[in-house]
Each structure stands twice: as structure tokens, then as C-alpha cells.
C-alpha positions as CSV (number, residue, x, y, z in Angstrom):
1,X,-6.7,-6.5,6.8
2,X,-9.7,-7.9,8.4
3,X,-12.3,-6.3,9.9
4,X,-11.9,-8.3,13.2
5,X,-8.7,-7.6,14.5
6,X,-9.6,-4.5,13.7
7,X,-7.8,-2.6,16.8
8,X,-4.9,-5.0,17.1
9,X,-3.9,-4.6,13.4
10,X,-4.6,-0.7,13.8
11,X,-1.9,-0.7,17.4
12,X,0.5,-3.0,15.5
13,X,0.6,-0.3,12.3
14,X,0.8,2.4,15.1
15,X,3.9,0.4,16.8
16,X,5.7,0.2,13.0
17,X,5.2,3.7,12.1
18,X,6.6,4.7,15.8
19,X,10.2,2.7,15.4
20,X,10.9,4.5,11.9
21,X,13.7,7.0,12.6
22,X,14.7,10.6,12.6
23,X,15.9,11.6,9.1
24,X,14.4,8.2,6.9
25,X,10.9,7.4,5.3
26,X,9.5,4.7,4.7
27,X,6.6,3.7,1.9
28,X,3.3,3.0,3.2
29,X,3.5,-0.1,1.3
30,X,7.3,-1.1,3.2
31,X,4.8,0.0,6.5
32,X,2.6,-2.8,5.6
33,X,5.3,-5.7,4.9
34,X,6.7,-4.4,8.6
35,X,3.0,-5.6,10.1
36,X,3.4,-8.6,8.2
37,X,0.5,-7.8,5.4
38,X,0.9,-7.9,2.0
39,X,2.4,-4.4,0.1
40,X,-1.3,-4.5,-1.6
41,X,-2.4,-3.7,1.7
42,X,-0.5,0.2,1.6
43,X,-4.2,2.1,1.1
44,X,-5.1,0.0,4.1
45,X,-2.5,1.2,6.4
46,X,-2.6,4.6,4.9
47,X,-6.6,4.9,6.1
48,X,-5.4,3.6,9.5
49,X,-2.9,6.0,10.1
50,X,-5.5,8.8,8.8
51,X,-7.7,7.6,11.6
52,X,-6.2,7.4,14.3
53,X,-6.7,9.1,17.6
54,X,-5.2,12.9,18.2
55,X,-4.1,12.9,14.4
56,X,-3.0,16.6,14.0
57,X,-3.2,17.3,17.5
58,X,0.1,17.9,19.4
59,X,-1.0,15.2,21.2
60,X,-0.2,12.7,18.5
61,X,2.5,10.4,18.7
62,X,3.2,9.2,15.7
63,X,5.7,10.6,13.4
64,X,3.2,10.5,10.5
65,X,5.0,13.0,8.0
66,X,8.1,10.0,7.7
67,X,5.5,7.7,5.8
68,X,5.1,8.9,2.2
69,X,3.3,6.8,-0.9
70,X,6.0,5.2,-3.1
71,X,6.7,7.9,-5.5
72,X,8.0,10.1,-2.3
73,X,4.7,12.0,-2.5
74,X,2.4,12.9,0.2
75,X,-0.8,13.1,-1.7
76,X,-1.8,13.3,-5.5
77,X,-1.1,17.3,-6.6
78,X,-5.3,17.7,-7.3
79,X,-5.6,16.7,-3.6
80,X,-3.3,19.6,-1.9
81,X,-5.5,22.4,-2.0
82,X,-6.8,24.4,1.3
83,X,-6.1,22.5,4.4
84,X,-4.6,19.8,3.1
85,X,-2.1,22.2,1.4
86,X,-1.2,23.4,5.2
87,X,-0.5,19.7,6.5
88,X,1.6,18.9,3.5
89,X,3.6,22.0,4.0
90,X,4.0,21.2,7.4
91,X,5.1,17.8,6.9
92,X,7.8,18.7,4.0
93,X,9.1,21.1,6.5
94,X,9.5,18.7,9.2
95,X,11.4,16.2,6.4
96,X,13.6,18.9,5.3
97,X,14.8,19.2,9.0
98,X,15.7,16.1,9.6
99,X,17.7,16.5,6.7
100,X,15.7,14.3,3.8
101,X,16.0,15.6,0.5
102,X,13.2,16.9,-1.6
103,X,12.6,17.6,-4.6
104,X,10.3,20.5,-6.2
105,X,8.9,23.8,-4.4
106,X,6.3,24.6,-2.3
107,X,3.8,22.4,-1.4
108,X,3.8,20.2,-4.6
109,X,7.7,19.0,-3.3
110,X,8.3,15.5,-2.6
111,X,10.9,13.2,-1.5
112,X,13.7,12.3,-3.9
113,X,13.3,8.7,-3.0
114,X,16.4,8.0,-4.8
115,X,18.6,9.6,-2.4
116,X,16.4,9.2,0.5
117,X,17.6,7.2,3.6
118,X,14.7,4.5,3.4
119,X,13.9,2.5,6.4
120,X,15.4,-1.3,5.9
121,X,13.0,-4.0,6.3
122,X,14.8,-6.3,9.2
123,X,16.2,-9.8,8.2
124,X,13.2,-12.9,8.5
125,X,10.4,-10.2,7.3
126,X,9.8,-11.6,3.5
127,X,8.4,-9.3,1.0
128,X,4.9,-11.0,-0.4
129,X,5.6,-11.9,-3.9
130,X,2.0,-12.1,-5.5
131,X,1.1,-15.0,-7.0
132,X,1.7,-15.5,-10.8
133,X,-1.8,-15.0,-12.5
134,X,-2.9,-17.9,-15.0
135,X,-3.4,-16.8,-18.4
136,X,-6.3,-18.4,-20.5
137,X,-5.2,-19.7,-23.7
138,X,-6.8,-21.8,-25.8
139,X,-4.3,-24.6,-24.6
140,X,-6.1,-24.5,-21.4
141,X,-9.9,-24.4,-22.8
142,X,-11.2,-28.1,-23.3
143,X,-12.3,-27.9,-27.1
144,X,-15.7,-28.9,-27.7
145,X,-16.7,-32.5,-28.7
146,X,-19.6,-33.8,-30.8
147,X,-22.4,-35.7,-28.9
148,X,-22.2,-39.3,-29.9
149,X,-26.1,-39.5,-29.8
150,X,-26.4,-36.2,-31.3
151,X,-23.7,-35.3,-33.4
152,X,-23.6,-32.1,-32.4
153,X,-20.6,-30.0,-30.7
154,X,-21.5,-29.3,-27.5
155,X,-19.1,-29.5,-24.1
156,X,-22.1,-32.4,-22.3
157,X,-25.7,-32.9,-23.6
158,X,-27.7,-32.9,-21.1
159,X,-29.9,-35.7,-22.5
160,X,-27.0,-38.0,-22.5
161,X,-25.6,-37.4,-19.3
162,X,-27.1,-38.6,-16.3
């Protein structure tokens, strides 16, 4: 996301992660199709919804504990120690009352994303399909040439070229 709409991309995440309803998730990477980025852009909407104003306050809005990474995890299991530990806790909790299923104990559970009610992406929102990536073969490489003054291989000579 750029670095210039800075605030409008960060209100238009906010907006997203607002209309996802009681009792589904939804992927951070979904989150970012629904603002109309790429799902390569999932870390970016994941550090905007870390930052955002009154984030573990009770003043905070958002339903933050419904957006999990795509594996149904909250964080990576060396990341929940001390604090951290508390907020995943709290947020498993809150999952488990709205009636999502999870899967493991304590605070290294994590949603069973097969049998989770995920939100839907709405019809006329297309999933970015990346572009195919061009392999280098030697098809594609120009093969070298000998130097008709020179007769050497090179790709140009520089002494014959102008």
C-alpha cells in the first residue's frame, strides 16, 4: 500500500474489518482483497490493524480477534509469550463465544479453518492472481555470435559497433 494514502487506505482496512460478523473470520490476506489490494498485501493490513488508535483499549472498535493469518493462527507459537500470551488468550476466548471452533489448548489453539464460517468475499471483488513469472532458459538467452571483424564470440564488439 502506498505511503500516501496512507490514512485513507488505513480508514478503508478499519471499515472491512468492522462489517465482518459475529461468529466468522476472516484471513488477513481475504481483509486485503476486501480493500481491493493484492492478498500479498496481508502483512500490510496486519501492521495497520496493530496500529491503530485505542488498540486494546475498551475503547476500540474494531473486532480485531475475527482476523486470523491463514493457517487460523493468531501469531507464530515463539511469539505468544508474556503479554502477548494474555491478548491471544483473550482473543480465543472471544472466538470460542461466538461459537468458532478451535483447535488445540491453551493459548497455542487456533482456528480450525476447515470448519470455520469464513467471511465470503462479495460478487465483482476479484481475487489478484499474480502474474506468471518468466523462466530463463536457454531458449530465451540470445546465443553468442562471432565478430565478423574479429572472429571472436562475443554478444557486440564494441569496435565494430557504432
Amino acid at each position: 500500500m502506498s505511503s500516501d494514502n496512507t490514512s485513507s487506505e488505513a480508514e478503508a482496512v478499519y471499515d472491512a474489518c468492522a462489517r465482518v460478523p459475529e461468529g466468522m473470520v476472516i484471513t488477513y490476506a481475504d481483509l486485503a482483497v476486501l480493500v481491493g489490494r493484492p492478498t500479498t498485501h496481508a502483512r500490510t493490513v496486519s501492521t495497520i490493524l496493530g496500529h491503530r488508535l485505542n488498540e486494546g483499549t475498551a475503547l476500540d472498535p474494531l473486532p480485531w480477534w475475527r482476523m486470523v493469518r491463514s493457517g487460523g493462527s493468531l501469531l507464530d507459537a515463539d511469539q505468544i509469550t508474556g503479554p502477548r500470551a494474555q491478548w491471544v488468550g483473550r482473543a480465543l476466548d472471544r472466538l470460542a463465544d461466538e461459537g468458532v471452533p478451535l483447535l488445540g489448548e491453551g493459548a497455542h489453539r487456533r482456528v480450525d479453518m476447515r470448519c470455520a464460517k469464513r467471511m465470503p468475499i462479495p460478487d465483482g471483488i476479484a481475487r489478484h492472481v499474480p502474474a506468471a513469472r518468466v523462466r530463463v532458459t536457454r531458449a530465451n538467452v540470445r546465443s553468442a555470435e562471432p565478430c565478423w571483424r574479429h572472429e571472436t564470440v562475443q554478444y557486440t564488439c564494441r569496435d565494430c559497433t557504432g
